[in-house]
LODOVO-310551 format. One line per 5 residues: number of its first residue (from 1); their letters; for each residue x, y, z of C-alpha. Coordinates in nm, 4 decimals, decimal comma. Example, Ala and Ser with C-alpha at 12.3 -4.5 7.8 and 13.67 -1.06 7.14 Angstrom:
<rs>
1) as) 1,2300:-0,4500:0,7800 | 1,3670:-0,1060:0,7140
</rs>
This chain:
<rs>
1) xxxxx) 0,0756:-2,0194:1,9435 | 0,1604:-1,6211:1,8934 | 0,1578:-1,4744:1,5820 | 0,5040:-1,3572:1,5009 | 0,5706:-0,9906:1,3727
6) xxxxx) 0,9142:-0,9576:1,2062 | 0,9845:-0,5610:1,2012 | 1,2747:-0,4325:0,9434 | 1,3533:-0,0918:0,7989 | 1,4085:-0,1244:0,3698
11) xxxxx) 1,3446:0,2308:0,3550 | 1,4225:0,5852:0,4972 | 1,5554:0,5664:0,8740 | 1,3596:0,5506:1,1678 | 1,3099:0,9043:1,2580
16) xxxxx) 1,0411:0,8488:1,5791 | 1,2493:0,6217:1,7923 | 1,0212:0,6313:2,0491 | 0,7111:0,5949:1,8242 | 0,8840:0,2420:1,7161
21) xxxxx) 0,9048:0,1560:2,0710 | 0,5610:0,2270:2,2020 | 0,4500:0,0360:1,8603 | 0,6150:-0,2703:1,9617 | 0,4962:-0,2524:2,3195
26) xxxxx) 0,1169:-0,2630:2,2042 | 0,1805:-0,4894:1,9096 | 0,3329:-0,7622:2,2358 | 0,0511:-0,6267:2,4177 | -0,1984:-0,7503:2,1325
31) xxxxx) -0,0405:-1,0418:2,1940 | 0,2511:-1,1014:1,9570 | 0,5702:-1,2082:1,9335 | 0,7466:-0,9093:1,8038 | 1,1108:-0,9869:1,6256
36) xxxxx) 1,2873:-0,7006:1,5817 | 1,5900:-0,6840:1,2918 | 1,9044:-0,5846:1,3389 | 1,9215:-0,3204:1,1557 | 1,6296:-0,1734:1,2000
41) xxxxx) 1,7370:0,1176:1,3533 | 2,0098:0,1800:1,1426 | 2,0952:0,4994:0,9825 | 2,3221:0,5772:0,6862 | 2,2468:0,9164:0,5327
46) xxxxx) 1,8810:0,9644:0,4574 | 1,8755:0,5659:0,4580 | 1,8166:0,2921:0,7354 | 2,1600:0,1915:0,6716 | 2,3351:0,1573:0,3080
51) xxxxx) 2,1796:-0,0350:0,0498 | 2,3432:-0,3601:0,1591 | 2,2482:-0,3255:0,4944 | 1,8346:-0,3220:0,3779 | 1,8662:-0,5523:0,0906
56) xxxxx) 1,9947:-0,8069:0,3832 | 1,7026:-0,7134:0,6483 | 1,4784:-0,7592:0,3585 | 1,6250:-1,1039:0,2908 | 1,6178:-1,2037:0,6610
61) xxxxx) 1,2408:-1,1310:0,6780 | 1,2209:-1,3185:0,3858 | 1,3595:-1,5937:0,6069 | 1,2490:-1,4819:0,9715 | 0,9159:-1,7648:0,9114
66) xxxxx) 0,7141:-1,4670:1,0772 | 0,3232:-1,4666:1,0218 | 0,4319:-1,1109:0,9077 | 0,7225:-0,8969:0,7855 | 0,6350:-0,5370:0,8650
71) xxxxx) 0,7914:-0,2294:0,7940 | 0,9069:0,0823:1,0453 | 0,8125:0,2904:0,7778 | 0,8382:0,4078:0,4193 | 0,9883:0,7559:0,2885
76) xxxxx) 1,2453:0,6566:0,0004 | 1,5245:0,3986:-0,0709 | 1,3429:0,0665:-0,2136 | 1,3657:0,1853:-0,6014 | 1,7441:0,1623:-0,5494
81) xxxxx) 1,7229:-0,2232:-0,4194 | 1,4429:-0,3723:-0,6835 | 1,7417:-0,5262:-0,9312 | 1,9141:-0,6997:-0,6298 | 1,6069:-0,8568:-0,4524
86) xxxxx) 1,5565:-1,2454:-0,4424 | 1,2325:-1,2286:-0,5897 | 1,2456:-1,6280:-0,5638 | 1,3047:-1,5903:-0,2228 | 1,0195:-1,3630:-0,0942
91) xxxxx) 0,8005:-1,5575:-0,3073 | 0,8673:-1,8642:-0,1336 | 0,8256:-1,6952:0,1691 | 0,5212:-1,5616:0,0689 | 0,3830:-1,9389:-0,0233
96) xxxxx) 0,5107:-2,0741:0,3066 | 0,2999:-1,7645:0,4982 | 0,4584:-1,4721:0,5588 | 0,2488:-1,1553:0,4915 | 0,4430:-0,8799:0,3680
101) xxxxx) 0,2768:-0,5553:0,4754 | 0,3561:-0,1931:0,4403 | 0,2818:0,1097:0,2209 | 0,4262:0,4325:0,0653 | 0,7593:0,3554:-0,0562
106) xxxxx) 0,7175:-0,0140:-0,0175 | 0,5047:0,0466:-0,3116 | 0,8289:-0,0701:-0,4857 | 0,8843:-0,3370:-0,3103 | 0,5147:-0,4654:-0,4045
111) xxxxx) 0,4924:-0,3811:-0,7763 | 0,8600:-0,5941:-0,7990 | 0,7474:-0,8746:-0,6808 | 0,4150:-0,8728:-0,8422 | 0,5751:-0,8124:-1,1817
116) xxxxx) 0,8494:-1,0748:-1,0963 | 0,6436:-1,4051:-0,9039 | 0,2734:-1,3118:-0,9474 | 0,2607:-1,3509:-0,5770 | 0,0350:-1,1228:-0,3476
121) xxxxx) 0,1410:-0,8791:-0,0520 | -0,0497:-0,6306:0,2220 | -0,0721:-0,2458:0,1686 | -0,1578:-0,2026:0,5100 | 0,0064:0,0155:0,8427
126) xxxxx) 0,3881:0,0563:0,9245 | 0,4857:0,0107:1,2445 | 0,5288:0,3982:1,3675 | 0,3426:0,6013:1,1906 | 0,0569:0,3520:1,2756
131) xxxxx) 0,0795:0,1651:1,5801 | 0,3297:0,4640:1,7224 | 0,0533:0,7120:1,7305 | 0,0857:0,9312:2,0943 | -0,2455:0,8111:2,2078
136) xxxxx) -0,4646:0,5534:2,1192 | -0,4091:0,3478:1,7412 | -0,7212:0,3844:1,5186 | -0,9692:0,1111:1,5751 | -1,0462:-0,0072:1,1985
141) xxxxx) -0,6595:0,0071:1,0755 | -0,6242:-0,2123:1,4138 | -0,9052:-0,4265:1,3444 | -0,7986:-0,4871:0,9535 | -0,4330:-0,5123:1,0505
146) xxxxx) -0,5612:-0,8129:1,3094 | -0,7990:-0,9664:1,0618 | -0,4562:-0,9747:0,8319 | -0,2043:-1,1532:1,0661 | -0,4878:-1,3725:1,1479
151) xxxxx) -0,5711:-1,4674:0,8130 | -0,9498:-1,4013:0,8714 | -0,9893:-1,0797:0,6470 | -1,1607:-1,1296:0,3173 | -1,3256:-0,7890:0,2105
156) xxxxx) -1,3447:-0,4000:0,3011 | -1,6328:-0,1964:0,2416 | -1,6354:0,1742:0,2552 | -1,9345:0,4852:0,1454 | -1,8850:0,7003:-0,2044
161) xxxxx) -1,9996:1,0556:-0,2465 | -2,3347:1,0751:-0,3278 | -2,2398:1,1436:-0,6859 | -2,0541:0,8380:-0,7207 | -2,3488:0,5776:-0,5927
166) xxxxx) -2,4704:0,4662:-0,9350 | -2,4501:0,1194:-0,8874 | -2,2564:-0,0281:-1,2165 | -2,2419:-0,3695:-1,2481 | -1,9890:-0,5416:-1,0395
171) xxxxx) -1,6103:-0,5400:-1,1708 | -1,3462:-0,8763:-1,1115 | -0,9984:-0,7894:-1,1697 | -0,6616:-0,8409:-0,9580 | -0,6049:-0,5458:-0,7347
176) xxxxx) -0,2906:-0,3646:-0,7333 | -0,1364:-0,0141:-0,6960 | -0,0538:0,1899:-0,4053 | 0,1359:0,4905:-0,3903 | 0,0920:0,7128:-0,7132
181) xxxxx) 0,4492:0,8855:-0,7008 | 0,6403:0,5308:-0,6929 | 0,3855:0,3669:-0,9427 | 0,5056:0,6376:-1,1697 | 0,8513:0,5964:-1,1319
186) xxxxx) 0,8191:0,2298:-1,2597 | 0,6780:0,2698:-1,5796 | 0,8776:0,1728:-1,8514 | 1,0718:-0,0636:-1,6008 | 1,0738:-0,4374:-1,5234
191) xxxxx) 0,9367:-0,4238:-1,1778 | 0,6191:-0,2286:-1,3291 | 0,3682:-0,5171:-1,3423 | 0,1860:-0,5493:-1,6289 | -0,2265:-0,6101:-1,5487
196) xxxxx) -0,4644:-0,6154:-1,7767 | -0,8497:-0,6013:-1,6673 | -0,7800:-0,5241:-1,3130 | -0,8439:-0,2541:-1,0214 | -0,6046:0,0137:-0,9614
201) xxxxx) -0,5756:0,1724:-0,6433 | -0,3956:0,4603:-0,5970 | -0,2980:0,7294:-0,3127 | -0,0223:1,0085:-0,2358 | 0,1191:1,2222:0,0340
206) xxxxx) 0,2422:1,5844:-0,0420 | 0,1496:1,5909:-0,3819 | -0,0515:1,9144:-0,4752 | -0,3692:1,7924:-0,7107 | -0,1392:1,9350:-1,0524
211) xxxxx) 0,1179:1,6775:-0,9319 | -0,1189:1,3389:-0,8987 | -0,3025:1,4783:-1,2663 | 0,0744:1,4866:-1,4504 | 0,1117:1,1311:-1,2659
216) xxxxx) -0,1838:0,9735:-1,3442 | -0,1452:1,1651:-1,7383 | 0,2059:0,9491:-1,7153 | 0,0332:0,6332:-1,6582 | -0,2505:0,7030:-1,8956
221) xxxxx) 0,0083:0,7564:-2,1869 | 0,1806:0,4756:-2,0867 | -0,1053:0,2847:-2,1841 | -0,2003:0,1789:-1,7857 | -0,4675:0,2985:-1,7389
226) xxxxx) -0,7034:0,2265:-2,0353 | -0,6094:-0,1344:-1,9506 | -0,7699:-0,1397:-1,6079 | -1,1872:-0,2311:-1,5054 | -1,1737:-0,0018:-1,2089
231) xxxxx) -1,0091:0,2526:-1,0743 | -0,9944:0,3620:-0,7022 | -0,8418:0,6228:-0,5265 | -0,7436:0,6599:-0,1292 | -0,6291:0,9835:0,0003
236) xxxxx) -0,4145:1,2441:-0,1257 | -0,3266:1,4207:0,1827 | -0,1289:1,6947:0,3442 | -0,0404:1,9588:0,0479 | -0,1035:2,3160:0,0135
241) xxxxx) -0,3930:2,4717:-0,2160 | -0,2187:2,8165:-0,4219 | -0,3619:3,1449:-0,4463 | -0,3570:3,0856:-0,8576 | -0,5340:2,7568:-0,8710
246) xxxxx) -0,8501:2,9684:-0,9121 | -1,0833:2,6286:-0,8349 | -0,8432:2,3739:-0,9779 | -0,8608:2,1107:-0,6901 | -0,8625:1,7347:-0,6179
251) xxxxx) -1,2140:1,6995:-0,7638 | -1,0972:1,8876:-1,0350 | -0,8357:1,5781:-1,1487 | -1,0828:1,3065:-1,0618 | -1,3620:1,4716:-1,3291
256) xxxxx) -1,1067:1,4835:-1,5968 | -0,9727:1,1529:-1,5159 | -1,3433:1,0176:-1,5188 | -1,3251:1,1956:-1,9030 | -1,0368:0,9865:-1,9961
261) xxxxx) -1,0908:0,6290:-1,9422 | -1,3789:0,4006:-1,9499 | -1,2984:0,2210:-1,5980 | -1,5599:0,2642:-1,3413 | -1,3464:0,5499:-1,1004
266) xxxxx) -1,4413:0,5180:-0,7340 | -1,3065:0,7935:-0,4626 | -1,2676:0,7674:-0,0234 | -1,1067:0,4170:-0,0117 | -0,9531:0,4528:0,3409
271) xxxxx) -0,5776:0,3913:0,2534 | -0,3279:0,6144:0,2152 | -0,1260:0,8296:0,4696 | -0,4083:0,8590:0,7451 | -0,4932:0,7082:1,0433
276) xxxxx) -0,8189:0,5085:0,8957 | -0,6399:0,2143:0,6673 | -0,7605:-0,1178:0,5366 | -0,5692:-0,3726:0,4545 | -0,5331:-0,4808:0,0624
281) xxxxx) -0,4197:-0,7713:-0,1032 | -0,2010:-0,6587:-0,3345 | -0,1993:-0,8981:-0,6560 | -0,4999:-1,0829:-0,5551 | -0,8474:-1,1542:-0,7542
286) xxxxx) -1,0974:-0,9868:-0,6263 | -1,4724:-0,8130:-0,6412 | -1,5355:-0,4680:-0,6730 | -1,9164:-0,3317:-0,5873 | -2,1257:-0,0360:-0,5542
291) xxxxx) -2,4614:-0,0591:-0,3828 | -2,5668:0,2673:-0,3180 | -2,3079:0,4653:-0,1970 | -2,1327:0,1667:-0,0143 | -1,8569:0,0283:-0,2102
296) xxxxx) -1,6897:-0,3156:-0,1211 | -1,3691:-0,4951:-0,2362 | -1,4101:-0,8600:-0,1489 | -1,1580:-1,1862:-0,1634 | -1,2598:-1,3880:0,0767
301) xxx) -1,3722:-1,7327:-0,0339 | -1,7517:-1,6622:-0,0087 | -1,7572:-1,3524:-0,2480
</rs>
């Protein structure tokens, strides 16, 4: 039987129409059965259609029975929906099978209903930006994204900077995070989830290396961070060094942030807004280790 792919928009509107389409055509060329919402191409404002309109396409992939309910993309819109969302619902989904995957601004979406059931979803591709590529879609986010919908995926692995390849002891936590910008925005609300002992990962788009540091300062006030065993970060991608920074960069933040907590902090996960994603269980046990400069996040049953 096909795995089926339910595709809905809770987020900013579809920009790329023709990215969506040539995504769909090589996800049914993969081999699935590719169910397309109604509203997915919808458009109201900045949105894909009002909040109504995505709070119900969230709700009918919630009840679409798909192997997976995927996203078109992120952008913004999902921090406005997180009080009316039938966190029952999803959950149930989510017990019966259906993977919810996505990144960015689903972020939201993810930390809701992590705080609210306790049950797990995918950071993993959207639809256009990942399978819409003009050319051909990157081989491990393809492979990972396959291992997902087929249920066979049960670790990542990926190498450190040669600095980082001390080998601690191995770290067990649940695994949660995503995007920095929207983790921020939650703190202090319900739909932040509240993990103790577990493995942060985090990654950002646009956001100049002075941006994540007053972020991740935000969630080390709040307390967050000093409550996590690990913490790993993806990619922070596509902003613009200044003239003044005068050698304050990216490595700059992750040396002070390494000054500020006792968590083991890892760098390079493949995640974020780049071609070359994993997939990540978001709310799920799992193992963190460094052998050398190859770092691994297991789950799968024979960790």
């Amino acid at each position: 039987m096909k795995k089926h792919i339910y595709i809905y928009s809770p987020s900013s509107a579809v920009r790329d129409k023709p990215a969506v389409r040539r995504a769909m055509a090589r996800l049914r060329a993969l081999g699935y059965d590719v169910e397309v919402d109604q509203a997915a191409l919808a458009t109201h404002m900045r949105f894909a259609g009002d909040d109504e309109t995505r709070l119900a396409a969230i709700h009918r992939a919630a009840t679409s029975g798909a192997d997976v309910a995927l996203i078109t993309r992120g952008g913004y819109g999902l921090t406005r929906l997180l009080p009316q969302i039938r966190y029952k619902a999803v959950a149930k989904a989510i017990e019966g099978g259906t993977r919810f995957v996505g990144l960015s601004d689903f972020t939201a979406f993810q930390c809701a209903v992590l705080a609210k059931t306790g049950a797990v979803t995918w950071a993993g591709p959207a639809l256009g930006e990942d399978f819409g590529v003009d050319g051909e879609p990157d081989e491990i986010m393809q492979a990972c994204f396959e291992d997902l919908v087929g249920g066979q995926g049960e670790g990542t692995g990926w190498r450190v900077p040669a600095a980082e390849g001390a080998s601690p002891a191995p770290v067990k936590g649940v695994l949660w995070g995503g995007n920095l910008s929207i983790l921020a925005s939650l703190v202090g609300t319900p739909w932040m989830p509240q993990v103790k002992g577990g493995i942060l990962f985090l990654e950002d788009v646009h956001e100049h290396p002075y941006r994540v540091e007053r972020m991740l300062t935000q969630l080390l006030y709040a307390g967050i961070l000093g409550r996590q065993r690990a913490i790993v970060l993806g990619h922070f991608t596509n902003y613009k060094p200044a003239a003044h920074d005068k050698g304050f960069r990216l490595q700059t933040v992750v040396e002070w942030l390494r000054r500020q907590v006792k968590a083991t902090v890892l760098t390079n996960l493949p995640f974020g807004h780049v071609q070359t994603k994993v997939a990540l269980p978001v709310g799920a046990p799992v193992h963190l280790a460094l052998e050398g400069r190859d770092a691994f996040v297991l789950w799968g049953h024979r960790h």
